[in-house]
C-alpha positions in Angstrom: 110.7 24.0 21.9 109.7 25.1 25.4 106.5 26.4 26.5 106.8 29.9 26.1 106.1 31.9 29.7 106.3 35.0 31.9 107.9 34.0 35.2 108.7 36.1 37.8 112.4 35.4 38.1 113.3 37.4 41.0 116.5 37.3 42.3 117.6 34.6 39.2 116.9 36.8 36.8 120.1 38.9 34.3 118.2 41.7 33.9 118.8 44.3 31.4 122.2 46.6 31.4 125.2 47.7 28.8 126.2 45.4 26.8 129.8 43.2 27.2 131.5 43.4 24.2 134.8 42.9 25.5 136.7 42.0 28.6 140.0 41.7 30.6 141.4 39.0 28.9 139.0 38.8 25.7 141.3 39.8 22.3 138.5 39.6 19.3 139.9 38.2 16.3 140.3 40.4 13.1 137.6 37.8 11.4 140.3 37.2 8.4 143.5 35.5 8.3 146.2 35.8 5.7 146.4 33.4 2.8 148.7 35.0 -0.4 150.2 38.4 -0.4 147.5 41.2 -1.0 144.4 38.5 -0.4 142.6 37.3 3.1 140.4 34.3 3.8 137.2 35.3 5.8 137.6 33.1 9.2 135.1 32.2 11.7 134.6 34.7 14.4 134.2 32.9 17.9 133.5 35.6 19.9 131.3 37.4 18.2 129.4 34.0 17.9 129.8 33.5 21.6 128.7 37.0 23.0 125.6 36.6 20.4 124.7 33.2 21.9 125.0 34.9 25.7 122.4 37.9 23.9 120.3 34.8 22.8 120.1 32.8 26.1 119.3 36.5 28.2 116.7 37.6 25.3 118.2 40.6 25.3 121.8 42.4 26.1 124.4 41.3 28.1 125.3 43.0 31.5 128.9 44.5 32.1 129.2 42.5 35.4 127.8 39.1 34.0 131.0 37.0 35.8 130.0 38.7 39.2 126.6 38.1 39.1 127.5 33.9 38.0 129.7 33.5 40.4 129.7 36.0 43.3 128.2 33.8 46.8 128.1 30.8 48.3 125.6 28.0 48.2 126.2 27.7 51.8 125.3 31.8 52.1 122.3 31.3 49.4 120.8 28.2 51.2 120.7 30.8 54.7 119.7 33.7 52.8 116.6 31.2 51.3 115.7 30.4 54.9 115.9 33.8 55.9 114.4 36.6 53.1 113.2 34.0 50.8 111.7 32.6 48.0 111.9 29.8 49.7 110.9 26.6 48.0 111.4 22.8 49.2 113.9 19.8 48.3 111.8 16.1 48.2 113.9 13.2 48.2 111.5 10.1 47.7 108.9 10.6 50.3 111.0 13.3 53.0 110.6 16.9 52.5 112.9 20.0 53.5 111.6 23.1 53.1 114.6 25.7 52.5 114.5 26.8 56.6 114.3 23.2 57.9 117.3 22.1 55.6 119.5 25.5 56.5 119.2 24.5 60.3 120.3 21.2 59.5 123.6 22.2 58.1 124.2 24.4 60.5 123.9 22.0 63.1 125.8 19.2 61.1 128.4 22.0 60.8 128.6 22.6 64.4 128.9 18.3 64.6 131.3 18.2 61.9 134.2 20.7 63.9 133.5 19.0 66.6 135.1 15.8 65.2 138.1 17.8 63.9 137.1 18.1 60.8 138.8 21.5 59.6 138.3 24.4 56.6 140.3 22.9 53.5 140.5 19.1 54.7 139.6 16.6 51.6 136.7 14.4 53.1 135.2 11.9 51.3 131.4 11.8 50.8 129.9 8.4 49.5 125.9 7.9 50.2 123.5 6.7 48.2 120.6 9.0 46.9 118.8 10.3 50.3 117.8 12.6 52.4 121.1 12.1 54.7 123.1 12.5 51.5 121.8 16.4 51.2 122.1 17.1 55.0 125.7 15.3 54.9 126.4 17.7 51.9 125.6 21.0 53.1 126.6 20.4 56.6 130.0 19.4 54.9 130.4 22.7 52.7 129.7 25.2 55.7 132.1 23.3 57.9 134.7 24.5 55.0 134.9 20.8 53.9 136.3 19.9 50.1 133.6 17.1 49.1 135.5 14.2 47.4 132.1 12.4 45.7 132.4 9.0 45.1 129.4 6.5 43.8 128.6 4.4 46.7 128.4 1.5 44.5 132.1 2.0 44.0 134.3 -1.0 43.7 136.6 -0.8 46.7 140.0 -0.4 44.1 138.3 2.7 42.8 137.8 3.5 46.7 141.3 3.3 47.2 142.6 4.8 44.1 140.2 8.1 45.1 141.5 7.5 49.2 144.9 7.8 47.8 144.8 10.0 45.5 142.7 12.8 47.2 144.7 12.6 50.4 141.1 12.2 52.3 141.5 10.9 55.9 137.5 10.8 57.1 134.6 9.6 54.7 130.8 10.5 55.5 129.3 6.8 54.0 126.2 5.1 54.0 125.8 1.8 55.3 126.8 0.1 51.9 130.0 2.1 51.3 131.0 2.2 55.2 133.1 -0.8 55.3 134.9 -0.3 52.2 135.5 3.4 53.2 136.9 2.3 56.4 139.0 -0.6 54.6 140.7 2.0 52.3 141.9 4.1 55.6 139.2 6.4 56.5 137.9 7.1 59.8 133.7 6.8 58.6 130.8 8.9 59.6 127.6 7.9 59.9 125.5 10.0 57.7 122.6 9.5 60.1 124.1 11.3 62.7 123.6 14.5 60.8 119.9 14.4 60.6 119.2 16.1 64.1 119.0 19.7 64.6 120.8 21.4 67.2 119.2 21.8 70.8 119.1 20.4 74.0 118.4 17.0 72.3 120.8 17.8 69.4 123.9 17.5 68.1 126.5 18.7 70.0 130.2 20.4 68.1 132.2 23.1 68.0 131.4 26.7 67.1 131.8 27.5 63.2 133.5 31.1 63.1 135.0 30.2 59.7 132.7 31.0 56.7 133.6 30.3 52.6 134.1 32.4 50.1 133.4 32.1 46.6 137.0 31.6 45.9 136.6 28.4 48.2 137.3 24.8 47.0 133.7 23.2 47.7 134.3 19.9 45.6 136.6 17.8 44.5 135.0 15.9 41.5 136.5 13.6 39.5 136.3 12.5 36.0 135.0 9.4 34.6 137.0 8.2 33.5 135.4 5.7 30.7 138.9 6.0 28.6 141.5 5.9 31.5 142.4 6.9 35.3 139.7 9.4 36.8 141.6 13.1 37.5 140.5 15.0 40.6 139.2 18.4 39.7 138.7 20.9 42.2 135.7 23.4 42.2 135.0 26.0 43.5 131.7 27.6 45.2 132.1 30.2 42.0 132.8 27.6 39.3 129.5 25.5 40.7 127.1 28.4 40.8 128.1 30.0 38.0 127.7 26.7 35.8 124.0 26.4 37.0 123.3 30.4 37.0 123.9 30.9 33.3 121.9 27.6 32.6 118.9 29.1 34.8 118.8 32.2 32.9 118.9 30.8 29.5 115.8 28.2 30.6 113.8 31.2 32.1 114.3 30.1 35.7 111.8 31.1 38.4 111.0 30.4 42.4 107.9 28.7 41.2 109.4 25.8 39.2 109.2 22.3 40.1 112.1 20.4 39.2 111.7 16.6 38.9 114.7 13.9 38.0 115.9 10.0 39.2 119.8 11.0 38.8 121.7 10.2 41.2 123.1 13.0 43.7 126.8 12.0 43.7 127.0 13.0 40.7 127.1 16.9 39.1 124.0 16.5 36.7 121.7 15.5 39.7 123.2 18.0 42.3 122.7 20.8 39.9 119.2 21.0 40.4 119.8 20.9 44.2 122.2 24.0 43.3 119.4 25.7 41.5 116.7 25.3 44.4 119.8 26.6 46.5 120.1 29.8 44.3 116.7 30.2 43.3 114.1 29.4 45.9 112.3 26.5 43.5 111.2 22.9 44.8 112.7 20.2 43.5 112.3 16.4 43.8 114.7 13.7 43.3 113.5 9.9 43.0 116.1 7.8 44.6 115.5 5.1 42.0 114.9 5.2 38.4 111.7 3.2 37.4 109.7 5.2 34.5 106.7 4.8 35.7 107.4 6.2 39.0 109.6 8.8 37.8 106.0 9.9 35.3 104.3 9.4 38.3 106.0 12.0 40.2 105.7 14.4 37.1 102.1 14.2 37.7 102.0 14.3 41.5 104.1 17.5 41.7 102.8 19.5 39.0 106.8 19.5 37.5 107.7 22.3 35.5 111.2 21.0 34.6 112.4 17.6 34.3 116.2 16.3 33.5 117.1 13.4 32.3 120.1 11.3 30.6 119.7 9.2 27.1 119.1 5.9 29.0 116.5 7.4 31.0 114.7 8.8 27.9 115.2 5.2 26.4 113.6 3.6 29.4 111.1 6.1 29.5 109.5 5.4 25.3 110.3 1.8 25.9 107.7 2.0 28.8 105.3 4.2 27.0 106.1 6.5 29.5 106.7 9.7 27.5 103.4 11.7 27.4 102.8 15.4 26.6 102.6 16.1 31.1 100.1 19.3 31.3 102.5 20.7 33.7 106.0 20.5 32.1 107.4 23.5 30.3 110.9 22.5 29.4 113.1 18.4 29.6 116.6 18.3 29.2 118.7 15.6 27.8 122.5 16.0 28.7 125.6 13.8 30.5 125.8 11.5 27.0 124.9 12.0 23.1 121.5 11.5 22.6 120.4 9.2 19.2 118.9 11.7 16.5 116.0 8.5 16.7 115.6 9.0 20.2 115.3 13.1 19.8 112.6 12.2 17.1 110.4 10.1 19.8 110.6 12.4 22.2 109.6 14.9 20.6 106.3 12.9 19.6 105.0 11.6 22.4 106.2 14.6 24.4 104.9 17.1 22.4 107.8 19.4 23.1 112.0 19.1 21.3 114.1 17.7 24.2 116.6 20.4 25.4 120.0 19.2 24.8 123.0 21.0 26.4 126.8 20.6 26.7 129.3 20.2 29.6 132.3 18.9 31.2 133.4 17.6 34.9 135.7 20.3 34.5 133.8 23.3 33.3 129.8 22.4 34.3 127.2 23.5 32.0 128.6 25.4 28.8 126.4 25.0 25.8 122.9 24.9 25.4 119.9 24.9 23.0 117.8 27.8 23.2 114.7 27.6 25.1 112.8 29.7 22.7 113.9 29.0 18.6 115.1 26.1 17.3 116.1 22.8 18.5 117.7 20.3 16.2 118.6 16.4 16.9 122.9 16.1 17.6 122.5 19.8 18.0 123.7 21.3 21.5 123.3 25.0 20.7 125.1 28.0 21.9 127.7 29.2 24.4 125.9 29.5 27.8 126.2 33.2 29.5 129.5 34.0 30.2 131.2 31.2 28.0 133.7 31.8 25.5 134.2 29.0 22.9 136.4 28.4 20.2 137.7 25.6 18.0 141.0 24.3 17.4 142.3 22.5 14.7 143.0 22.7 11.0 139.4 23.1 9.6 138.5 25.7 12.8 138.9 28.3 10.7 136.3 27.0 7.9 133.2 30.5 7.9 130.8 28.1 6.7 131.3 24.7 9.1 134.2 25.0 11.3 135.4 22.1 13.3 137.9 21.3 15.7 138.6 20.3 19.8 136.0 22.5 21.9 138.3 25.0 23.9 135.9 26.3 26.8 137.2 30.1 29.1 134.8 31.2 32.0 133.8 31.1 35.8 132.7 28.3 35.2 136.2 26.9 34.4 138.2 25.0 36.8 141.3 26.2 37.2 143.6 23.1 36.4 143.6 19.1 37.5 144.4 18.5 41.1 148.1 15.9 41.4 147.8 15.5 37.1 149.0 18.1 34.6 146.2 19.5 32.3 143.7 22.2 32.8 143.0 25.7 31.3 146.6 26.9 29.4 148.8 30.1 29.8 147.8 31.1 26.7 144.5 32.7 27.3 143.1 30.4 30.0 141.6 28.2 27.3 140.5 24.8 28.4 140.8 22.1 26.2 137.8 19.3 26.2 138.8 16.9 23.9 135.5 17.0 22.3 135.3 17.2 19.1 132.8 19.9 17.5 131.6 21.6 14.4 129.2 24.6 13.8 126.6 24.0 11.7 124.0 27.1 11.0 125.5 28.7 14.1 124.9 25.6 16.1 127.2 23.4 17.8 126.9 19.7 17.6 129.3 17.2 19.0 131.3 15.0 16.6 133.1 13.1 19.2 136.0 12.5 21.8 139.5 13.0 20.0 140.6 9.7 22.8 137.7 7.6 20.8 138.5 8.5 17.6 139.1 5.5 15.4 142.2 5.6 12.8 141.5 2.6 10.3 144.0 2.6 7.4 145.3 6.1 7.9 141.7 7.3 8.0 139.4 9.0 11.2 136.2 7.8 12.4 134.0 9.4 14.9 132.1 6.4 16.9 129.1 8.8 17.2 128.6 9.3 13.8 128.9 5.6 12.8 126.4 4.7 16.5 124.0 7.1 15.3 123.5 5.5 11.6 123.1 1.9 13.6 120.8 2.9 16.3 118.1 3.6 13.2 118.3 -0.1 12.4 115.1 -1.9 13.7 116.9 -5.1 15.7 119.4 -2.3 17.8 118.1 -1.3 20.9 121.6 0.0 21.8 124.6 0.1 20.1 128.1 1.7 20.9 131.4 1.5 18.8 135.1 1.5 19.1 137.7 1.0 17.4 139.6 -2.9 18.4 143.3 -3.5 17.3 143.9 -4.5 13.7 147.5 -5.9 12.2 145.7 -4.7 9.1 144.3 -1.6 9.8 145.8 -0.2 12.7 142.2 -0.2 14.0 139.3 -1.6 13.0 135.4 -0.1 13.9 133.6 -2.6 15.8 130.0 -2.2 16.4 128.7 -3.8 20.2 125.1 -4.1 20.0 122.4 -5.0 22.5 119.7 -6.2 20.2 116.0 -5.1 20.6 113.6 -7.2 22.3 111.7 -9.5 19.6 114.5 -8.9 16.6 117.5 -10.7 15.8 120.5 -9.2 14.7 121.8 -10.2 11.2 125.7 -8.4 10.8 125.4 -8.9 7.2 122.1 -6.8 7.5 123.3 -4.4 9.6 126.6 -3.6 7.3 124.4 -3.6 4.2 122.1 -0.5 6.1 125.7 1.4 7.1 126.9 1.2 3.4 123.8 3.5 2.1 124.3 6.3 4.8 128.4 6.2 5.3 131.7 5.7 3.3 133.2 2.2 3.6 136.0 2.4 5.9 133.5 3.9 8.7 131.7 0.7 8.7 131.9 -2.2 11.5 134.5 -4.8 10.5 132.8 -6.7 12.9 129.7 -6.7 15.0 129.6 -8.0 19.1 126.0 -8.7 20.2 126.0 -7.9 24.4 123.1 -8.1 26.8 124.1 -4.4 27.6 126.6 -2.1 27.0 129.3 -1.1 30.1 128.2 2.8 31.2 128.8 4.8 34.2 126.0 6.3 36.5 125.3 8.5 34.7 124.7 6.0 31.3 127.5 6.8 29.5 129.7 4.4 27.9 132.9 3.2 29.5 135.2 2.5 26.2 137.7 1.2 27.9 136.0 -2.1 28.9 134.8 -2.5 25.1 137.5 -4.1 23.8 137.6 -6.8 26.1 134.5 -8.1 24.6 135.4 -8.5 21.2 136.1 -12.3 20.8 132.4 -12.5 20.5 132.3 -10.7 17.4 131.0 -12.0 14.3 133.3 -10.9 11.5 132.0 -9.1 8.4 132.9 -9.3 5.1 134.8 -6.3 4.7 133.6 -3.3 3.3 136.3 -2.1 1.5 136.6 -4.9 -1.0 
């Protein structure tokens, strides 16, 4: 668990008021559901178990206005009120500092630059730059110019350029100078990032006067999904559905000005900007490493004195195969989120860091939503509890179950978008409920993550949750990585194939490996066939893209098969 502390959390702090035990649009269940005449079934109560979680993360009760205080500003407003009243607190990128006044006069200024290019409140503008100082500037300069960010991964193939072009209706692109001529190729009149990096002045930038300021209500990205199982969605969000996302998660962690946050994710991306948000809201430091290398990335633990550090499951796996992962004098709480991380890989952490990795829970569409608690318990495939302000409930025929219900993850909050941008989808008429997709079940009042409902395997009438079958492999000795889907099958429908990078010094036997799956899982959630890869296909953010599994499969070694 976390190193127990007494910040002063200022400004970031929930405080202490009535408790919120109900709200416009919050019906509690009755807790029972009929069965026969003249008998009820006791039935999991979500919102109790929700509002209890919120109690949980705020050690204490739950204030009336909690949705305000989430989601009530700006991060263009909190940035200048940083700069102005303070805390204010600094944001390293690699070796180039901004302190919270330096970077506030920057936007304004790139503001000023941006209207004077035509660029006008509400207008879809593409932002694609690598990790970097110009990357921040470029962002906040953006968002007070009333800009809707359309992120996109600079080291974006130019279809998926286009497709996101198109689709988002973007006519300028900020870009770096790797991205620049594919922007421009796909349509855009392209920015120089660069240009952004000079403060107003007689030597400045010169632009038009920004009268126009954002409101909470104010679309301040356009992110989309990531599409690992099909086409990418564009989901708007707004300056309330951002902070509030990061708010609730700074409360639960015991947030103050005087944390250092350290990470290598990349800043196109909502994990790595979060902690950017937070510095924004809170006043801390934080320090972003433009490349991942674990050495580095421990190095700048040390350096900085880091008090936080987040992290993905790659990163973590990198980091214990570098012997990397060491109990840092400084740190007081690492997260783990953006992917599943291996029960194994919980269990080494924990070890050499001395500490149980945080995990927590979220979507493109709805941020941050579940975490472990930062003081009690923290279990491996466990994510926790509803964040402050998040409702959850299950859905499904076994949701009901008091003792382990299970079922698609349906998410209501601020922190919920409010529906897909030019795709149907998003939060329903009945309640506002979003629907994930994810699969979860409670266990000892703790969420865990069974899988995606898209991913689920049907062999021979039957389901099979890759994760479940990934995590039994992963203990095996010659997998250093292992992911599973399911691969067309006259015979089955589907059948479960394992794809397995193999660790460094083994070699992979299939009949070895399906002889280890038989003692921990039924037959028919067994690989029919195992696919040994250099590396598995993932996203930015390391996790798996499914849909380019399949195409590996005619390297697969059959198995005998495990149901005869």
């Amino acid at each position: 668990m976390g190193r127990s502390r007494s910040p002063t959390r200022a400004d970031t702090r929930c405080g202490r008021h009535r408790c919120l035990t109900s709200g416009p649009g919050r019906r509690r269940t009755s807790g029972f559901r009929p069965t026969q005449p003249g008998r009820v079934e006791p039935m999991f109560d979500f919102p109790a178990w929700s509002r209890a979680g919120w109690a949980t993360h705020l050690g204490g009760d739950v204030p009336a206005d909690l949705a305000e205080r989430l989601s009530g500003s700006t991060l263009v407003a909190e940035l200048r009120q940083r700069s102005t009243a303070g805390p204010e607190g600094t944001i390293t990128i690699d070796e180039h500092r901004f302190t919270h006044t330096e970077l506030a006069l920057l936007m304004d200024s790139g503001a000023r630059h941006l209207a004077g290019v035509g660029i006008r409140p509400g207008e879809a503008v593409v932002l694609s730059v690598p990790t970097s100082p110009e990357l921040v500037v470029a962002y906040f300069s953006l968002l007070a110019a009333g800009a809707e960010i359309v992120l996109v991964n600079p080291a974006a193939t130019p279809d998926e350029i286009r497709f996101v072009v198109g689709d988002s209706g973007a006519r300028r692109g900020v870009a770096g100078r790797s991205s620049a001529p594919v922007c421009s190729a796909a349509g855009l009149d392209v920015i120089d990032p660069g240009r952004l990096m000079v403060e107003a002045g007689p030597a400045g930038l010169a632009g038009g006067d920004i009268q126009w300021r954002p409101r909470s209500t104010t679309v301040a990205l356009v992110a989309y999904t990531s599409g690992t199982t099909g086409r990418p969605k564009a989901v708007p969000l707004t300056h309330a559905h951002i902070q509030a996302s990061i708010r609730g998660a700074m409360w639960a962690w015991r947030w103050s000005p005087s944390d250092v946050v350290v990470h290598a994710l990349p800043l196109f991306h909502q994990h790595g900007l979060s902690a950017v948000h937070a510095s924004a809201l809170s006043g801390c430091s934080v320090v972003v490493r433009s490349r991942f290398d674990p050495a580095d990335l421990s190095a700048a633990i040390d350096t900085h004195r880091a008090t936080v550090l987040f992290a993905v499951p790659s990163i973590w796996h990198r980091m214990l195969e570098a012997g990397e992962v060491r109990p840092w004098p400084s740190l007081r709480l690492a997260t783990s989120g953006s992917a599943a991380l291996a029960p194994d890989v919980f269990t080494a952490i924990e070890k050499n860091l001395g500490m149980a990795p945080l995990e927590r829970y979220g979507t493109t569409e709805s941020g941050l939503d579940v975490s472990n608690p930062y003081e009690g318990p923290r279990r491996p495939g466990h994510v926790g509890l509803p964040l402050p302000g998040v409702d959850l409930r299950l859905d499904g025929p076994n949701a009901g179950d008091p003792e382990r219900p299970e079922g698609e993850i349906l998410l209501r909050g601020p922190q919920v978008f409010d529906g897909y941008r030019g795709s149907p989808g998003g939060p329903d008429d009945t309640g506002g409920w979003f629907h994930t997709g994810d699969v979860g079940r409670i266990e000892d009042g703790s969420l865990r993550i069974v899988g995606r409902i898209k991913e689920m395997i049907t062999t021979g009438g039957l389901n099979v949750y890759p994760a479940e079958v990934e995590n039994v492999l992963a203990t095996h000795p010659a997998v250093a990585e292992v992911a599973v889907a399911g691969v067309p099958s006259d015979r089955w429908g589907e059948e479960v194939t394992a794809f397995v990078v193999v660790a460094e010094g083994h070699e992979l036997d299939p009949a070895e490996l399906l002889v280890a799956a038989r003692e921990r899982l039924s037959a028919y959630k067994c690989p029919k066939a195992v696919v040994e890869i250099e590396a598995l296909p993932v996203n930015a953010m390391g996790k798996v893209i499914r849909s380019r599994l399949s195409r590996l499969v005619d390297q697969g070694r059959d198995l005998p098969d495990p149901r005869e």
